[in-house]
MILO-186893 format. One record per residue (C-alpha): residue in three letters; x, y, z. Coordinates in steps of 0.1 Angstrom, whole numbers, plus 5000, padded with zeros to 4 digits. Example, Ala and Ser with C-alpha at 12.3 -4.5 7.8 and 13.67 -1.06 7.14 Angstrom:
# MILO-186893
ALA512349555078SER513749895071
This chain:
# MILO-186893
UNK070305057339UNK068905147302UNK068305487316UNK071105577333UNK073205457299UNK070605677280UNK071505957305UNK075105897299UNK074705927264UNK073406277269UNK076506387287UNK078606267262UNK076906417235UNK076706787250UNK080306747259UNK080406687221UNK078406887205UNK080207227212UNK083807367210UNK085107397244UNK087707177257UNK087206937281UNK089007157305UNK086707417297UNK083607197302UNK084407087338UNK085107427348UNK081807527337UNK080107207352UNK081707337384UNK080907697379UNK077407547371UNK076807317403UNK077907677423UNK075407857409UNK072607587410UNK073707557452UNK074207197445UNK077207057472UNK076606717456UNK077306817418UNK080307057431UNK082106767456UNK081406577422UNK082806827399UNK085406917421UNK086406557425UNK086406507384UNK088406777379UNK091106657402UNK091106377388UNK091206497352UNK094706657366UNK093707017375UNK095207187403UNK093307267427UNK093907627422UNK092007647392UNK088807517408UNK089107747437UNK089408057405UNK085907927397UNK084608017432UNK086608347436UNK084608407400UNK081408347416UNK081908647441UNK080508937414UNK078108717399UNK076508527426UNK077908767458UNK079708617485UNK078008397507UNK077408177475UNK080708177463UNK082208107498UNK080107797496UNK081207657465UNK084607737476UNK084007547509UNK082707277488UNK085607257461UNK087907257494UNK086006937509UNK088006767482UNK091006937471UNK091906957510UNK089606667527
């Protein structure tokens, strides 16, 4: 327990300790959990976001945006992923 409230002290403070929304920061967390090929982190990400009260479209814009950086079968995957939730 004393780590994971240590760990979620960390997330608060890099969430924090910048200038970007909170908007911003979960669409980068998502973007992030794409590129790392992580399906957990994205269903979780995905899942946040939704219920932080963005439409689904603009988590699926964060998997079209992955197509020139991280080439299609990647991107396809996150959006796969993002559509487990906005769709499951």
């Amino acid at each position: 327990p004393e780590l994971w409230r240590a760990f979620q002290a960390l997330g608060a403070a890099t969430g924090a300790a910048g200038p970007l929304s909170e908007r911003e920061q979960r669409l980068v967390n998502l973007a992030l959990a794409i590129g790392g090929d992580s399906e957990g982190a994205t269903h979780s990400h995905a899942r946040r976001g939704i219920a932080d009260g963005l439409p689904a479209a603009d988590l699926e814009h964060v998997a079209f945006l992955a197509i020139t950086t991280l080439g299609w079968p990647q991107a396809i995957r996150g959006l796969t992923w993002i559509r487990d939730v906005t769709r499951g």
